[in-house]
Kinemage of the C-alpha trace (Angstrom):
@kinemage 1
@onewidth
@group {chain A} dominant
@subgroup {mainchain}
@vectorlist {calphas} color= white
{ca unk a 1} P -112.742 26.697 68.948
{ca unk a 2} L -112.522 24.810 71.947
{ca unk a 3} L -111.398 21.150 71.817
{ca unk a 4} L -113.195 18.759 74.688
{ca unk a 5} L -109.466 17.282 74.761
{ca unk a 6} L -106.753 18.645 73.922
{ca unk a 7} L -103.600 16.595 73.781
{ca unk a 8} L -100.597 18.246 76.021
{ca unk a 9} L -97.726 19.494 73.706
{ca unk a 10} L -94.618 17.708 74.141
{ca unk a 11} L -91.318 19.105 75.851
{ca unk a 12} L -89.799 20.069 72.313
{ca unk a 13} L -93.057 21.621 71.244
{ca unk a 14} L -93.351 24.168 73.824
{ca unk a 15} L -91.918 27.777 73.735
{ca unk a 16} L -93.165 28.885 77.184
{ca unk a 17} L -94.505 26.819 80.327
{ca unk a 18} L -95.362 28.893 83.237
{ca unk a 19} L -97.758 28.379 86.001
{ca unk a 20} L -100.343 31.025 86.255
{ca unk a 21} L -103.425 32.561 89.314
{ca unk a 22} L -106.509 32.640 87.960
{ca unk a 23} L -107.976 35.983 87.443
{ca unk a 24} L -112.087 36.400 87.497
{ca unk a 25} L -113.921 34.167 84.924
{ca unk a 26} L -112.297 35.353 82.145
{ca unk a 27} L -115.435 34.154 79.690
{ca unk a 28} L -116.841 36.703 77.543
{ca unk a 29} L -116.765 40.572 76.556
{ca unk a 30} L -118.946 41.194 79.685
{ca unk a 31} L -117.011 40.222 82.875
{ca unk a 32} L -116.357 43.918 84.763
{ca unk a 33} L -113.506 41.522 86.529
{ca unk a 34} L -111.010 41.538 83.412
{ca unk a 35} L -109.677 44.301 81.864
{ca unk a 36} L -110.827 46.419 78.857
{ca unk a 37} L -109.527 46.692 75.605
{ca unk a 38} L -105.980 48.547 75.715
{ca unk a 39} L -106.335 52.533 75.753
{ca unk a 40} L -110.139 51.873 76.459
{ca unk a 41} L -112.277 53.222 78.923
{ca unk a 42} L -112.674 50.149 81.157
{ca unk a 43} L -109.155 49.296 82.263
{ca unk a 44} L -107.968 47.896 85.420
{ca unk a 45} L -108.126 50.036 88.590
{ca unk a 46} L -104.836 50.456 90.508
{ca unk a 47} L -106.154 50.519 93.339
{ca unk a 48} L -107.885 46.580 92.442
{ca unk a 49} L -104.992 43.884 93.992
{ca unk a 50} L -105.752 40.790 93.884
{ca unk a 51} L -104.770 38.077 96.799
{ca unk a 52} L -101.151 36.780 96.000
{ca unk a 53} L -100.958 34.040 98.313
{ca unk a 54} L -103.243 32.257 96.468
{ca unk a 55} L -101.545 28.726 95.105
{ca unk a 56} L -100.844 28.942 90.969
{ca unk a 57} L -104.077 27.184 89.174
{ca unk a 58} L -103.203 27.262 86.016
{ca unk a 59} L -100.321 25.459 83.512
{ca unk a 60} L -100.461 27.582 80.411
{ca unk a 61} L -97.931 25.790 77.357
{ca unk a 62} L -97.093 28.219 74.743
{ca unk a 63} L -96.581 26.347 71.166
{ca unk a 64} L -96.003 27.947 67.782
{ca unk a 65} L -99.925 27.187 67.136
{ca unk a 66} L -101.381 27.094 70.250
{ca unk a 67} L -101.636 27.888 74.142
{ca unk a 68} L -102.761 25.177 76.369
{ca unk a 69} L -104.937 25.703 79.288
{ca unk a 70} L -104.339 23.351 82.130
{ca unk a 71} L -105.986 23.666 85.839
{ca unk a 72} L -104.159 22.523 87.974
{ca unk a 73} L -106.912 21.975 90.460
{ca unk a 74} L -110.103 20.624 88.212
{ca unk a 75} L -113.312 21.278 89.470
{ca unk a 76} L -116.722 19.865 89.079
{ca unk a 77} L -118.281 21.456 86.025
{ca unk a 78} L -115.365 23.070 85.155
{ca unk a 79} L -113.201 21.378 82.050
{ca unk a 80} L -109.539 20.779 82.894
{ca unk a 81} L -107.797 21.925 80.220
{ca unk a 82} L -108.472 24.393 76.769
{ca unk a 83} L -107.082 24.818 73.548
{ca unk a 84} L -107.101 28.684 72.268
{ca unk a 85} L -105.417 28.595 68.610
{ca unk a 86} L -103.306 31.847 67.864
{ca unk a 87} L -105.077 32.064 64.796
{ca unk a 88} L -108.152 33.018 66.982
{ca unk a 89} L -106.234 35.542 68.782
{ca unk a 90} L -106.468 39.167 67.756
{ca unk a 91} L -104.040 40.198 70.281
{ca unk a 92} L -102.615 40.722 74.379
{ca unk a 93} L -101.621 42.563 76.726
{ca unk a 94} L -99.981 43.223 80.484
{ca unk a 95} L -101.120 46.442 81.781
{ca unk a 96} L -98.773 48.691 83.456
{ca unk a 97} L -97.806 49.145 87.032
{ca unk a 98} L -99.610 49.558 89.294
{ca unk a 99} L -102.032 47.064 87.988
{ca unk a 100} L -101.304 43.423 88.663
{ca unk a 101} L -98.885 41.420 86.663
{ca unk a 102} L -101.546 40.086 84.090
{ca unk a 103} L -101.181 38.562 81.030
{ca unk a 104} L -104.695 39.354 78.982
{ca unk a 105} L -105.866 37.504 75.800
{ca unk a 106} L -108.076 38.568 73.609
{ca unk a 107} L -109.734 35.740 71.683
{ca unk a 108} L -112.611 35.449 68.864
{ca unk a 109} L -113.640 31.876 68.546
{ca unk a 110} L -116.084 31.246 65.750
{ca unk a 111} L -119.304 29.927 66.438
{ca unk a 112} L -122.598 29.273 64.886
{ca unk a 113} L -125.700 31.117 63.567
{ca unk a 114} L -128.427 30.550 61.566
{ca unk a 115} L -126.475 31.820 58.422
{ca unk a 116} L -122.550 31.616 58.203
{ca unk a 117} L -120.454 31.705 61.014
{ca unk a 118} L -119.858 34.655 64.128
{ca unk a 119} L -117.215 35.352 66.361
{ca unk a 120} L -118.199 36.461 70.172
{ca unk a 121} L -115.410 38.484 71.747
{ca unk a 122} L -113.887 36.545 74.798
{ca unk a 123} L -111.304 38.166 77.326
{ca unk a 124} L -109.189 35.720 79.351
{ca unk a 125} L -106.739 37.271 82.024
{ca unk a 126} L -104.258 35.334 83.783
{ca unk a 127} L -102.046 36.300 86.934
{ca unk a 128} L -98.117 35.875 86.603
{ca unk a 129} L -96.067 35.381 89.460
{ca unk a 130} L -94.000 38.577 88.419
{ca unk a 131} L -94.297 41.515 86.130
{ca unk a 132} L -91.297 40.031 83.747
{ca unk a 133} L -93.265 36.804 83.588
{ca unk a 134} L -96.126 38.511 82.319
{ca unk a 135} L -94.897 40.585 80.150
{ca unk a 136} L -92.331 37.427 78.608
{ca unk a 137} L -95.525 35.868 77.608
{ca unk a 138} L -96.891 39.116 76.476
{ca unk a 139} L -93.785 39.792 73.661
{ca unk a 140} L -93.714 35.720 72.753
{ca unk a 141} L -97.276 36.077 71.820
{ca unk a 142} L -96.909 39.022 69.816
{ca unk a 143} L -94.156 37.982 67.878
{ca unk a 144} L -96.160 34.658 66.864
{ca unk a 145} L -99.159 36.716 66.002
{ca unk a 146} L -96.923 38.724 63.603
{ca unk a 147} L -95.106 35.815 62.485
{ca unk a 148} L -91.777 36.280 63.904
{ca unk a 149} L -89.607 34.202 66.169
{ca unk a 150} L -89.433 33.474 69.898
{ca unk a 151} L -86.502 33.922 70.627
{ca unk a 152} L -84.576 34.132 74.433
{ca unk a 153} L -84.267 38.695 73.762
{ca unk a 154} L -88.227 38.518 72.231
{ca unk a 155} L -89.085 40.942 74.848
{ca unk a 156} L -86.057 43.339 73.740
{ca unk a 157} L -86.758 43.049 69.699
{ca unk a 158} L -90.412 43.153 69.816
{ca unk a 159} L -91.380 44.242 66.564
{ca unk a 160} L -92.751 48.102 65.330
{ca unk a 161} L -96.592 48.016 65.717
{ca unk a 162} L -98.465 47.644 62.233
{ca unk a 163} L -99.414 50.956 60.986
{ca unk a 164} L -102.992 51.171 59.484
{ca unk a 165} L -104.867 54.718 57.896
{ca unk a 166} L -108.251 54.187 58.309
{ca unk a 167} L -110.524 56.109 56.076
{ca unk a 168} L -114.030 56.821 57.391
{ca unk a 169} L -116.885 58.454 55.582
{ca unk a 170} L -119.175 59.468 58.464
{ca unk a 171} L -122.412 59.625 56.210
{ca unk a 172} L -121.987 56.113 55.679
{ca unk a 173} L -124.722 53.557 57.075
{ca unk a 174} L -127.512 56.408 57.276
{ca unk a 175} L -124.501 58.644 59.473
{ca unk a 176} L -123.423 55.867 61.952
{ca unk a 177} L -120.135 54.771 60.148
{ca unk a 178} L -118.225 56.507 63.115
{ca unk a 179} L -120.233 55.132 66.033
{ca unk a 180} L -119.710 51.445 64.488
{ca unk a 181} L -116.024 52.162 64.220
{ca unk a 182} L -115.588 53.754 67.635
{ca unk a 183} L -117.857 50.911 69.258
{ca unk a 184} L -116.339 47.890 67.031
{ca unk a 185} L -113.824 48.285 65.002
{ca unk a 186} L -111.130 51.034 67.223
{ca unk a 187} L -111.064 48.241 70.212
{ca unk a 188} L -110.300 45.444 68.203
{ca unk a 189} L -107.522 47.835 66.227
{ca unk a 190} L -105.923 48.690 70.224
{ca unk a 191} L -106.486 44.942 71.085
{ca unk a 192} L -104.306 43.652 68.368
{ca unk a 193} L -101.717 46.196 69.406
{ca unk a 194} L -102.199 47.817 65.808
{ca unk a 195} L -101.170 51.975 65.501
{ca unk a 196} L -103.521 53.898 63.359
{ca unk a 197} L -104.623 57.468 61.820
{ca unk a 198} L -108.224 58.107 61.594
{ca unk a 199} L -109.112 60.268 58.796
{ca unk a 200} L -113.142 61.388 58.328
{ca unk a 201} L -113.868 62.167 54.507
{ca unk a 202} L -114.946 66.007 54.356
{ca unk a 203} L -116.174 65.542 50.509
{ca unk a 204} L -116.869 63.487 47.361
{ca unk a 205} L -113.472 62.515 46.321
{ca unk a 206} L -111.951 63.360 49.299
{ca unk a 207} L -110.293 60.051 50.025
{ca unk a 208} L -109.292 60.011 46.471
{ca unk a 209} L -107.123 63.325 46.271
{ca unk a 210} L -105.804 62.065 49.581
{ca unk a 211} L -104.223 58.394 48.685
{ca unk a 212} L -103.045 60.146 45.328
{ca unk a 213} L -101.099 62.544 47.687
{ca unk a 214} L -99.614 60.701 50.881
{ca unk a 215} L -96.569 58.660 51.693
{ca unk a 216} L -97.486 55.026 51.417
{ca unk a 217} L -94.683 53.514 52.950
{ca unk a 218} L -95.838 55.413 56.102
{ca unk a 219} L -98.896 52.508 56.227
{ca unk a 220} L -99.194 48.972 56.242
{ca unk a 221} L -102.583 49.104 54.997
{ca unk a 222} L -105.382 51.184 54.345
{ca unk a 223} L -108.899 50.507 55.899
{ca unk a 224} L -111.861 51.703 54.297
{ca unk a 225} L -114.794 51.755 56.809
{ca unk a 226} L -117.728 52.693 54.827
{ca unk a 227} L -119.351 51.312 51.564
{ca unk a 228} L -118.591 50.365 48.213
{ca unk a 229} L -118.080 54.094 47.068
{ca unk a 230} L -115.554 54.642 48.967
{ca unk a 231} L -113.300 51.780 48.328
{ca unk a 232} L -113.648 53.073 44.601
{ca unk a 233} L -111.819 56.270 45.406
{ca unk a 234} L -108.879 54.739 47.171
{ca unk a 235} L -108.613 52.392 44.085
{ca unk a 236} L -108.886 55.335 41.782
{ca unk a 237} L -106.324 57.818 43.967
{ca unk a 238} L -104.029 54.839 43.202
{ca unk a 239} L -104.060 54.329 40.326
{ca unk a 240} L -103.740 57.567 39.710
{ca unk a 241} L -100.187 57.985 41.600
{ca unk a 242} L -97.043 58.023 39.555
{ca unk a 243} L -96.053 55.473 41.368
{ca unk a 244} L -99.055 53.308 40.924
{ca unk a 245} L -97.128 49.936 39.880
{ca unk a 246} L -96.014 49.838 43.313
{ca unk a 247} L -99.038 51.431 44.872
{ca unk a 248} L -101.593 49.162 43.950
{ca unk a 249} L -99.590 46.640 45.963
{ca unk a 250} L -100.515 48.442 49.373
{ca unk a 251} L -103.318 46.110 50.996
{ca unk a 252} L -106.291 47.481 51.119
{ca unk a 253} L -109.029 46.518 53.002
{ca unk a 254} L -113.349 47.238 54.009
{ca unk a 255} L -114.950 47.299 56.480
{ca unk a 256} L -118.780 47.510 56.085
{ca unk a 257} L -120.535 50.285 57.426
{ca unk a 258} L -122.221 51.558 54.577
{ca unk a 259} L -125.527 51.494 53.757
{ca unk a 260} L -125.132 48.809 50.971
{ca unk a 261} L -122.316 46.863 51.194
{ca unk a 262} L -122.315 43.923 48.310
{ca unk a 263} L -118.519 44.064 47.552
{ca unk a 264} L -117.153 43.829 51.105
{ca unk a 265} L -119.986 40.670 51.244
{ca unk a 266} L -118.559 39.145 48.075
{ca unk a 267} L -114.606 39.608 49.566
{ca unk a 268} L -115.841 37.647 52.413
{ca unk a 269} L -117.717 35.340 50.479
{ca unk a 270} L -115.039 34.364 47.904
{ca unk a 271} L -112.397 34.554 50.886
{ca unk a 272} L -114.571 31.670 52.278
């Protein structure tokens, strides 16, 4: 969530400090200006280049919490410096040559609605002076995201990307399970830089047979995208495993895109 002033991190605080061009508005999910979620279908152009002799107008301090937002050349009605908290980060990015040297965040603040709270997808792009700058920021953020350190080879030892099956039972939510996962879910998954196998269920205990079967230490997790049923089988499959001491261990999560979806709502609700 924004902060109306953020304090600037001291000199032993930060990780990074580079100075950054600005790069279209950056606000929200619907600027055409920044780029689309990795592997999407709105990326940047090659042929788009921006103007490089434009001054640096942005400070951007990278702390083990937080990156600090500072323009260096405030203007009226625009706030001088922002506060975006890793922990509201899903992920980045710098797209490959020939695009610009861009360093792309994608960030879910929380905000308010009638009942509970909502994120709103926000996409903030920045301009490095160099490809090697952007993509130095690019590794140090991932490695906080997954918890690991920055160190001065992060951008040699980045670590494997997270490894997720997703399970999807396309009659789920009246048959638009798979349109809400394509449409939602799949561009958050490339966003936080997460590899995946998509599997559609076929048949009543498909999904069951199937985690009873495969190699879990393939997966990092397993995503159910559909109702309650369908959480039961992956439970059941294992359970079921000889293995099962260790396999109920795997984390397992929902997604809700079933037609009624009270257990996913009492996760969340219990998870606060």
């Amino acid at each position: 969530m924004r902060s109306p002033e953020p304090s600037s991190p001291s000199p032993a605080e930060a990780l990074l400090h580079s100075q950054f061009a600005s790069w279209g508005s950056g606000s929200n999910s619907n600027n055409n200006s920044c780029p689309n979620s990795p592997g999407g279908t709105g990326g940047l152009s090659p042929a788009v280049s921006p103007t490089l002799a434009l001054a640096s107008n942005y400070a951007l301090t990278l702390t083990h919490t937080h990156i600090h937002v500072q323009r260096l050349s405030p203007r009226p009605g625009k706030e001088a410096r922002l506060l975006l908290p890793l922990s509201e980060l899903v992920g980045c990015s710098c797209p490959r040559s020939p695009a610009p040297p861009l360093l792309v965040l994608y960030w879910y603040p929380p905000g308010k609605r009638r009942k509970g709270v909502s994120r709103r997808r926000q996409v903030r792009a920045y301009l490095a002076e160099s490809r090697a700058e952007a993509e130095r920021w690019s590794a140090a953020v991932q490695c906080l995201l997954r918890g690991v350190t920055v160190t001065a080879n992060t951008g040699d030892l980045l670590p494997r990307p997270r490894r997720l099956l997703l399970l999807v039972n396309p009659c789920s939510g009246r048959g638009q399970a798979m349109q809400w996962c394509q449409t939602h879910i799949l561009p958050m998954i490339r966003e936080a830089n997460i590899s995946y196998n998509l599997i559609q269920t076929e048949r009543q205990n498909h999904a069951r047979e199937l985690i009873r079967e495969i190699s879990l230490p393939e997966w990092d997790g397993i995503i159910i995208v559909s109702g309650d049923g369908l959480l039961h089988e992956v439970l059941n499959g294992l359970m079921e495993r000889p293995d099962w001491e260790q396999a109920i261990k795997t984390p397992v999560g929902i997604l809700p895109c079933g037609s009624g979806n009270a257990l996913a709502g009492s996760i969340n609700h219990h998870a606060g």
